[in-house]
N, C-alpha and C positions, 0 to 999 in steps of 0.2 A: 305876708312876706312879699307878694308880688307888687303893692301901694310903695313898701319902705324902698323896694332894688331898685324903683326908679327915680326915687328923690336924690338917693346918693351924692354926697357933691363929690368933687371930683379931685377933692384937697388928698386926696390918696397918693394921687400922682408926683408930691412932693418927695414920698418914700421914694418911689424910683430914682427921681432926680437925688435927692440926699446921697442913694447910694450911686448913681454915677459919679459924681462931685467927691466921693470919697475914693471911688475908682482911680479919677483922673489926682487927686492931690496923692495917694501911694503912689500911683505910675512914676509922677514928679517925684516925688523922692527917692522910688528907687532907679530912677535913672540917673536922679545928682548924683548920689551914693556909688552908681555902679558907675560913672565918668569920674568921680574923685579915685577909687577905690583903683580903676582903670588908670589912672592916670600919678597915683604913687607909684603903681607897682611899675610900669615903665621909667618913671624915672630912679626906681631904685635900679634895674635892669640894668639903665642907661650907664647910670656910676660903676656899677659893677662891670661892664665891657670898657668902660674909661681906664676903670683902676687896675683891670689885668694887662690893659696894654701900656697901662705906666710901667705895671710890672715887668713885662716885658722886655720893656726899654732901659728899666734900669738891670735886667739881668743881662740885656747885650751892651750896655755901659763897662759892667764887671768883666762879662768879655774879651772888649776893647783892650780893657786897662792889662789883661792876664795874657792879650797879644803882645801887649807893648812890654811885661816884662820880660822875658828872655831876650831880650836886647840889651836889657843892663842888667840883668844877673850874670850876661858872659862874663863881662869883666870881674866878676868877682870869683865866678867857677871857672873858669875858662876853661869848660866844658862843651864844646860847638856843637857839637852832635848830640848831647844830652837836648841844651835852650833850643837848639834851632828845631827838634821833632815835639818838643812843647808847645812852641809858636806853631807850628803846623797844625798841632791837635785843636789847642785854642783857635786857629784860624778858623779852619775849616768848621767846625761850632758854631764860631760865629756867623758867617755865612749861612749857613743850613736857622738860624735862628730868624736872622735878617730876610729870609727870602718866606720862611712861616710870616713872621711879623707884613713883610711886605702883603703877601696874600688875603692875609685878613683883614687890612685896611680897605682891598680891591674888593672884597666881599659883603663888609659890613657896612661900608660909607660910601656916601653918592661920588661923582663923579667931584662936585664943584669942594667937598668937604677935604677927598683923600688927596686933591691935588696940593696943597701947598706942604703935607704931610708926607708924600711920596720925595717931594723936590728934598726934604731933608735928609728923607732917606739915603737917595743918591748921592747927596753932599757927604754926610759920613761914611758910607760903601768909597766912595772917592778916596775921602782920606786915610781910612785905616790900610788901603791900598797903596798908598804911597809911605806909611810907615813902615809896613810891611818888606815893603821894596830895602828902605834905608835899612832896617833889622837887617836883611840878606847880606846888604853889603858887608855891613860888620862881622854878620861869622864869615865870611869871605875874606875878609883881613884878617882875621883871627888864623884862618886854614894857613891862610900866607905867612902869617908869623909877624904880620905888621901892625902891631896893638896901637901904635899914633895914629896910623890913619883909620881905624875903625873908631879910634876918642873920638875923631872929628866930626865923624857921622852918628856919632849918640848926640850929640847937640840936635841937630836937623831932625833924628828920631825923635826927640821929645817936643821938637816944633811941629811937627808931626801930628804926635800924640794930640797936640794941646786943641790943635784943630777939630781932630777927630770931638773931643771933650765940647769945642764950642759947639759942632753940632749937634750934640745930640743934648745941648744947653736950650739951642734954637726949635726942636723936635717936640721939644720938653714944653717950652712955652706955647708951638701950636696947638698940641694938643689942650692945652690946660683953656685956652682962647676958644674952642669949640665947645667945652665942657661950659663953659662960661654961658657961649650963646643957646645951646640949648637948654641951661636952665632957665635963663632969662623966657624963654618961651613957654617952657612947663609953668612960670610961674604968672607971666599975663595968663596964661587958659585958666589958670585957678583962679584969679582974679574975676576971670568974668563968668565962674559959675558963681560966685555971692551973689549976683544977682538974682538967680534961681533960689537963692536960699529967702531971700524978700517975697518972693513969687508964693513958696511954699508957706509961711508965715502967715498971709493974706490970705489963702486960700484955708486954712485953719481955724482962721478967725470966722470965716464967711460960716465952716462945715460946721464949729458949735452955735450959732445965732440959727443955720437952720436948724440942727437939731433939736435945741429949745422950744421953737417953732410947731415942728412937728409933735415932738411928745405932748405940748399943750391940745393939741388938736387930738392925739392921739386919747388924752385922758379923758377928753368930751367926747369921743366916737363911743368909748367904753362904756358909757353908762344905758348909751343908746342898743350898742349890742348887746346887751346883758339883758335888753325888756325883748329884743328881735327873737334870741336864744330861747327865751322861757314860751316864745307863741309858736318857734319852731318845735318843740317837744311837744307841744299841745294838740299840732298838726299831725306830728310823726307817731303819737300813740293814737289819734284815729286813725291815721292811715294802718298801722301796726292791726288795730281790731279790725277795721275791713278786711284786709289780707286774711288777718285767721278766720274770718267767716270765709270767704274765700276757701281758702284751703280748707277748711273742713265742709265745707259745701260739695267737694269734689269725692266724690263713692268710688267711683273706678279706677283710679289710681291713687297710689301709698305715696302721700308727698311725706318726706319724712325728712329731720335737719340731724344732721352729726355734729359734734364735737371735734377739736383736731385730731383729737386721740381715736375718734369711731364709735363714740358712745353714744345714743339715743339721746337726744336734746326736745326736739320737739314730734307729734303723733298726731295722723289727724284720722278723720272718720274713716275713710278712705285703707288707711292703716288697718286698721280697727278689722274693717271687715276683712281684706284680703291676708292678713296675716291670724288674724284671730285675739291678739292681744289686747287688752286695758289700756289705755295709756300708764296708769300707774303702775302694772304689773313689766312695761318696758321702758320707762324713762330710768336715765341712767345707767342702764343696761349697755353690755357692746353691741354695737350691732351682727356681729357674728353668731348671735343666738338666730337668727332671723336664714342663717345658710345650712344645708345638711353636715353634720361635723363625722359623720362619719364615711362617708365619700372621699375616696383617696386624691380624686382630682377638686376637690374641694378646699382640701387643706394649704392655707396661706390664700386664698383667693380672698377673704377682705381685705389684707395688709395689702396685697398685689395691687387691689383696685384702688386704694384711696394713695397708694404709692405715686400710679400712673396717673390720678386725677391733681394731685396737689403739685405734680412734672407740668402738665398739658393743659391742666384747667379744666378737663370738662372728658370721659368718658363714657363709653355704651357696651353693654355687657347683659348676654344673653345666659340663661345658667337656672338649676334648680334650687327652690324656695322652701323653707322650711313655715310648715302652718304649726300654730300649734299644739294640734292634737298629733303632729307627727308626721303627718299626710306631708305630702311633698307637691308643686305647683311649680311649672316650668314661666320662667318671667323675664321678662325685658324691663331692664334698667339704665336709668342715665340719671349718672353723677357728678356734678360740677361742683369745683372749689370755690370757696365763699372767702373774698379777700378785703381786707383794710384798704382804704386810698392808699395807704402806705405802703401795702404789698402783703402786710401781716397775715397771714392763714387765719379765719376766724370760724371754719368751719368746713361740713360738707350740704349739699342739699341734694335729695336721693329719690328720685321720682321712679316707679314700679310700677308694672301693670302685670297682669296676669295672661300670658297665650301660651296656657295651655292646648287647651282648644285649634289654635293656630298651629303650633309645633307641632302636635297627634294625624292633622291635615296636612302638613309638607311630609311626614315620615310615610303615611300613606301611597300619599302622591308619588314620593318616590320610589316605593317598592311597584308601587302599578307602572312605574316609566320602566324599572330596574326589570321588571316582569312581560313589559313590552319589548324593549331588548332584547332580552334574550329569547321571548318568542319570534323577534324578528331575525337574530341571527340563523334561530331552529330553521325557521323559514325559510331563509337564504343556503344554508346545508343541505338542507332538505331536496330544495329543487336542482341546487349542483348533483345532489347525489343520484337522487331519480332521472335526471336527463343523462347522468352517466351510465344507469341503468338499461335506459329506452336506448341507448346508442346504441350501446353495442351492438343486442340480438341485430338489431335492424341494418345495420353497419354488414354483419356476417352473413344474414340475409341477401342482401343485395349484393354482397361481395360473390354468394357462392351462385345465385342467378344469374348474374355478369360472367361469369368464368363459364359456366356450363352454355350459355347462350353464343357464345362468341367462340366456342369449340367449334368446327364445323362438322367434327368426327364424334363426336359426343354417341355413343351408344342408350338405346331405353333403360338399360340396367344402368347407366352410372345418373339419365334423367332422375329413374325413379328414385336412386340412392340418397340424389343432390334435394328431391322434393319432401324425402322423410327427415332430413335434416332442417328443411324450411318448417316443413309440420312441427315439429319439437321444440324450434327456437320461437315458432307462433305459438305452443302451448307456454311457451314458458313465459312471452310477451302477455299471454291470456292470463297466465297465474298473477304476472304483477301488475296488471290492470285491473285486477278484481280486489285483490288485498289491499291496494290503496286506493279504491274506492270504496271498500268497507270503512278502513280506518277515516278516508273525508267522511263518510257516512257516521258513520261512529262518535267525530268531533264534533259534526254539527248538530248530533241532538235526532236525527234521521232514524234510525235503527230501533225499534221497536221488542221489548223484550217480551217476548210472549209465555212467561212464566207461569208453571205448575206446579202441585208438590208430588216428588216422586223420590223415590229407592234409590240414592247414591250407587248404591252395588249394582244394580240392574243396567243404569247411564253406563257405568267403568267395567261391566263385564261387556260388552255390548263394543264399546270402544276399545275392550282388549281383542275380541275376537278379530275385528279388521286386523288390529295392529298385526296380530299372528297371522293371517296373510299375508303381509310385509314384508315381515321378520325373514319369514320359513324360505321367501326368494333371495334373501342373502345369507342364508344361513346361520339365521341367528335365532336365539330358544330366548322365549319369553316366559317367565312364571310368576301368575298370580296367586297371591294372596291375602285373604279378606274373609275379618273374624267375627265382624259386623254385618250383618245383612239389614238392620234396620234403620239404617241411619237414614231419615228423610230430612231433604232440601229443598226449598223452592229455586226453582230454574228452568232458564228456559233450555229444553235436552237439545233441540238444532246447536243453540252458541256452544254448549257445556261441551257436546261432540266435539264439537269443530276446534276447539280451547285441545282435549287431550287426544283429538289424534296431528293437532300441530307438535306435542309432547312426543306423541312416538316416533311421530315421522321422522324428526331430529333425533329421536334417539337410534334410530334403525339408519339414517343414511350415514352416521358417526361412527357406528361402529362398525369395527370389523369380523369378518366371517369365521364364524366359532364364538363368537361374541354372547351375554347375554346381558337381557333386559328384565330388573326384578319389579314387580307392580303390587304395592302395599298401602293398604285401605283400614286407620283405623277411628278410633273417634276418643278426641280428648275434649273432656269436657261438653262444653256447645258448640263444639265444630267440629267437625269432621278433616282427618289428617290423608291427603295422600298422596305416597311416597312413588317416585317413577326413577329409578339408578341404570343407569346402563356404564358395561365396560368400554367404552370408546376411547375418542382420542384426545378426548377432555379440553379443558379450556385454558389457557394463560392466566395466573393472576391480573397481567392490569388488563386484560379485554372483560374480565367478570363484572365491572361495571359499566361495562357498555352494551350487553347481550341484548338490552332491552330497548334498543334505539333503533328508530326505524332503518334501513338497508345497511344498516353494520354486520360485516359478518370478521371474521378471524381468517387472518393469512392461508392457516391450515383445511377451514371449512372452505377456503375456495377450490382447492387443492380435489379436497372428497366430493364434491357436491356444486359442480361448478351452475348448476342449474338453478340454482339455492336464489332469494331475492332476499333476505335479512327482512324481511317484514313478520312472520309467521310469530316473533315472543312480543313481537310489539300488541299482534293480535289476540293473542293467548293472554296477555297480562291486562288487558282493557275489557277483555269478557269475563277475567275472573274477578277483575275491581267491578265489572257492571253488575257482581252476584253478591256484592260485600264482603267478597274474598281477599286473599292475599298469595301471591307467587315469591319461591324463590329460589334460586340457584346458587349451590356448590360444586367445584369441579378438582378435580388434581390432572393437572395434564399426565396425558399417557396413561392416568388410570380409567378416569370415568367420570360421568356427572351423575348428578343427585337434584331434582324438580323436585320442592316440595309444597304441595296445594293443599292451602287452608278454607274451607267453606263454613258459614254457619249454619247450623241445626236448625230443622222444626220437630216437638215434639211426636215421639211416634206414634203411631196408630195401628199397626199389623207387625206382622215378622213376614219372615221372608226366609224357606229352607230351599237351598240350590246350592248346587259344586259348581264352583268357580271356573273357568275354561281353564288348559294348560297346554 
C-alpha cells in the first residue's frame, strides 16, 4: 500500500477542476436566467405603471369632457343651478385626480423624464380653467335671462374644450415616446446577453470532452484499485489477528465489544477470567447479564450508559459487577462508541477492570478520616469543656482570696471561713485532676488490671455498706437484696469498688431526703445482673444519651450537686467494659433512675452463707 500511494499520478486533479468548470458554467447560467428573468419582469412592471397612467389620463379625459358638459346641457334644461353644481362636482374631481396624477409622475419618474410630462399637465390644468370660466359666464346669462349672449360664449366654450382635448392629445403622445424609449433599452440589454448564451454553449462543449476524458482515465484507475483493495483486506485481516492476540493476551482487564443494541459481540481472555463466563456461553447475550439486576440502583444503568456514550463518545463508570457464580466485584469501566467514517454507530468497545480491592481501601480510609474527626472534634470539646471546668474553682478561689486579703477589717473567723471554702474548691479541683488523669490513664493503655476470681456478693456487700454511710447523712434508706451468694467473677475489686461506689455516690447526691436506694444482685444465665434504682430526681429523655460523656452533667444535676465534675459514668462505664461488662441507664424524671450492670461469670467453686447489710 505504501510503494502504490506514492506513484499516484496526479490526473485525479482533473475531478476537482471538471467540478469547478461545472460550477462556473451553472453560475453562468444562472445568472443569465436570473438577468433575463430579472429583466422581463421589470419591463412587464414597467408597462403596467405605463398603462395605469394611460389609464389615468384617459379617466381625467372623461372628466374634462363631463366638465365641459353642463355648459351645453343648460341650454337644453335650463336648469342653472342643477349644470352649474354638476360642473362643480365634476371640477373639483378632476382637480383632486390631476394633482394624484401629477404626484406620481414626481415620484415615479426622474427629474429629466416627468419634465416635458408635467409641462403638459400645466397646459391642460390651464385650459380646462379657462373653459370653466367661460361655463360660468353662461349660467350668469342664463341667471340674467340673457340666453343670446350666453349662445355666444358656448362657441369660445367649446374652443375651450377643444384645447383642453389637444392636450391631453400631446400628454398622450409623451408618454407613449417614453414607453417607446425605455423599451428600446430593455431590448439592446437583451441583445447583449446572447452573448453569454454563446459563452454558455462553449463552456458545455469544453465540460462533456472533459468529462469523456476523465471517465476514460477513471475506467483505468479501476482496475488498478480493485488489485490495491484485495492487498488492503489481506493487510487489515493480519492486522485484525494481531489485535485479537493482542486483546486476548491482556488478563487484567475485560476488553469486551458491543453491538449497537448492547449485545456481546466479541470476549477475550481477560473477559473470561474476570467475569467467569465462556465466550460461548456470553456471545450474543446482552450485556446486562454482566450487572447485578436486582439492585434498585442498578436498574436502567446499561441503557443509561450506552445512551450517554453513543451522546459523548466515550464514558467512565464506576459500579458493581456481576460474576458468574453470583458473587459481586466492584469495577471501573470505560466505554466508547465505535463509529463509521460516516458517523454510523457500529458499536461499543467496553474495557473493565476489577478494584475491588481499591474501593474496600478508600471505604476504610475514610471511616479512619471519618473516625479521626470526630475524635478530633471529641478533642476539641473536651478541652473547651475541661478548661471550663479548671476555670471556674480557680476563678472563685482567687476571687474569694482577693476579697478577704484586701479587707483590712477581715476578722480570723470570716479568714478561716474564706480558707474552708478554698479547701473544698481545691478538693474539688483535686477530684477532677484525678478522674481525668485516670481516664488519660485509662486511654493510653497505662492502668493495669490486677484481676482475681472473687464473690460478686462479698465486692457489692462491701460496697453497699460504705454507700449506707452516705445514704444515712442525708437521709436516705438503702436496701439490699441478693439471692445469689455464689456468683464468681474475675475482677479486679480496687476498679469493681471504685465503678459501684461512683453508682451510689450519684444515686445518694440525687436524691432526695426520705428518698430510697434499692440494690439487686441476681444471675441470669453466664452473667451476673445488678440492679442499683433510686427515687431521685431522674434524668430528661434527651440528656439520657449523653450521661456517659465526659463533664456533661444536666441543668438539674448542677442545681443538686454543684461540686459534681461529669466525669464519674464516663469512669464507671470504661471499668465495667475493662471487666467485659456492660452499663446501662433508665430514668423517668421526677421519679428515679435505674443502673443496670451486666458481668460475666466464672464457674463456681464454694457457696457463700451471709445476710446481706440493711
Amino acid at each position: 500500500m505504501g510503494s502504490s500511494s506514492k506513484t499516484n499520478p496526479k490526473w485525479y486533479l482533473a475531478y476537482f477542476f471538471l467540478a469547478a468548470f461545472d460550477i462556473l458554467t451553472v453560475s453562468i447560467g444562472l445568472y443569465l436566467n436570473h438577468t433575463i428573468m430579472s429583466l422581463y419582469t421589470r419591463s412587464v412592471e414597467v408597462n403596467r405603471e405605463w398603462a395605469g397612467r394611460l389609464g389615468q389620463l384617459a379617466e381625467l379625459r372623461e372628466l374634462a369632457g363631463a366638465v365641459n358638459a353642463p355648459g351645453n346641457n343648460v341650454f337644453d334644461t335650463l336648469n342653472v343651478a342643477s349644470e352649474s353644481a354638476k360642473m362643480s362636482e365634476k371640477f373639483r374631481r378632476f382637480k383632486e385626480d390631476l394633482v394624484s396624477f401629477r404626484d406620481g409622475l414626481h415620484k415615479d419618474l426622474s427629474e429629466p423624464e416627468a419634465e416635458p410630462l408635467l409641462k403638459n399637465l400645466s397646459a391642460i390644468e390651464s385650459a380646462i380653467n379657462e373653459m370653466t370660466e367661460e361655463a360660468s359666464l353662461i349660467f350668469s346669462y342664463f341667471t340674467q335671462d340673457q340666453p343670446d349672449e350666453a349662445g355666444k360664449h358656448m362657441a369660445t366654450m367649446d374652443r375651450k374644450y377643444a384645447k383642453v382635448n389637444a392636450a391631453f392629445a400631446q400628454l398622450n403622445a409623451a408618454i407613449r415616446t417614453i414607453q417607446q424609449v425605455r423599451f428600446d433599452q430593455q431590448r439592446e440589454r437583451a441583445v447583449s446577453l446572447q452573448n453569454f448564451e454563446y459563452l454558455i454553449a462553449t463552456l458545455i462543449v469544453l465540460m462533456v470532452f472533459g468529462a469523456s476524458v476523465y471517465g476514460h482515465r477513471i475506467y483505468r484507475q479501476m482496475g488498478s484499485a480493485a488489485r490495491e483493495k484485495e492487498q488492503f483486506l489481506q493487510e487489515l485481516q493480519e492486522k485484525e489477528n494481531r489485535y485479537r492476540l493482542l486483546v486476548d493476551g491482556v488478563k487484567d482487564h475485560a476488553n469486551i465489544m458491543l453491538n449497537p443494541n448492547g449485545f456481546v459481540a466479541s470476549w477475550n481472555t481477560g473477559a473470561e477470567r474476570l467475569y467467569g463466563y465462556q465466550s460461548n456461553d456470553i456471545l450474543g447475550q446482552p450485556c446486562s447479564r454482566l450487572y447485578p439486576s436486582t439492585d434498585r440502583e442498578q436498574q436502567g444503568r446499561v441503557e443509561r450508559l450506552l445512551h450517554e456514550v453513543e451522546i459523548a463518545g466515550i464514558a467512565e463508570e464506576e459500579g458493581w459487577h456481576l460474576h458468574i457464580d453470583g458473587s459481586r466485584f466492584w469495577g471501573e469501566e470505560v466505554i466508547t462508541a465505535l463509529r463509521h467514517e460516516s458517523g454510523e454507530l457500529q458499536g461499543f468497545s467496553k474495557v473493565t477492570r476489577d478494584t475491588t480491592e481499591r474501593k474496600r481501601a478508600q471505604e476504610e480510609l475514610q471511616a479512619a478520616n471519618a473516625m479521626l474527626l470526630e475524635l478530633d472534634q471529641m478533642k476539641q470539646q473536651f478541652f473547651t469543656d475541661i478548661s471550663h471546668e479548671l476555670r471556674t474553682p480557680i476563678t472563685v478561689i482567687r476571687g474569694e482570696a482577693e476579697v478577704t486579703l484586701r479587707d483590712k477589717t477581715t476578722s480570723m473567723v470570716e479568714y478561716k471561713t474564706t480558707l474552708e471554702r478554698i479547701v473544698i474548691l481545691t478538693n474539688h479541683l483535686n477530684k477532677l485532676v484525678t478522674d481525668l488523669f485516670f481516664l488519660a490513664r485509662s486511654e493510653s493503655g497505662i492502668i493495669q488490671m490486677n484481676t482475681q476470681d472473687l464473690y460478686l456478693h462479698e465486692l457489692l456487700t462491701e460496697a453497699t455498706s460504705d454507700a449506707i454511710h452516705l445514704a444515712q447523712k442525708n437521709g436516705i434508706t438503702i436496701n439490699f437484696d441478693s439471692q445469689v451468694f455464689t456468683m464468681m467473677i474475675q475482677a479486679d475489686p480496687q476498679r469493681l469498688r471504685q465503678m459501684f461506689m461512683i453508682i451510689f455516690d450519684n444515686a445518694v447526691t440525687y436524691t432526695k431526703e426520705g428518698g430510697s436506694i434499692e440494690v439487686c444482685s441476681e444471675q441470669n444465665g453466664k452473667r451476673a445482673t445488678v440492679t442499683i434504682s433510686d427515687t431521685g430526681i431522674g434524668i430528661p429523655p434527651m440528656s439520657l444519651k449523653h450521661v456517659f460523656e465526659r463533664l456533661y452533667r444536666t441543668p438539674e444535676s448542677r442545681g443538686m450537686a454543684p461540686s459534681g465534675t461529669g466525669l464519674g459514668l464516663s469512669i464507671a462505664k470504661w471499668i465495667i467494659e475493662a471487666h467485659q461488662g456492660t452499663i446501662a441507664i433508665s430514668s423517668t424524671q421526677g421519679t428515679g433512675t435505674t443502673v443496670k450492670i451486666l458481668l460475666p461469670l466464672l464457674p463456681p467453686t464454694r457457696t457463700y452463707d451471709a445476710n446481706p447489710p440493711h
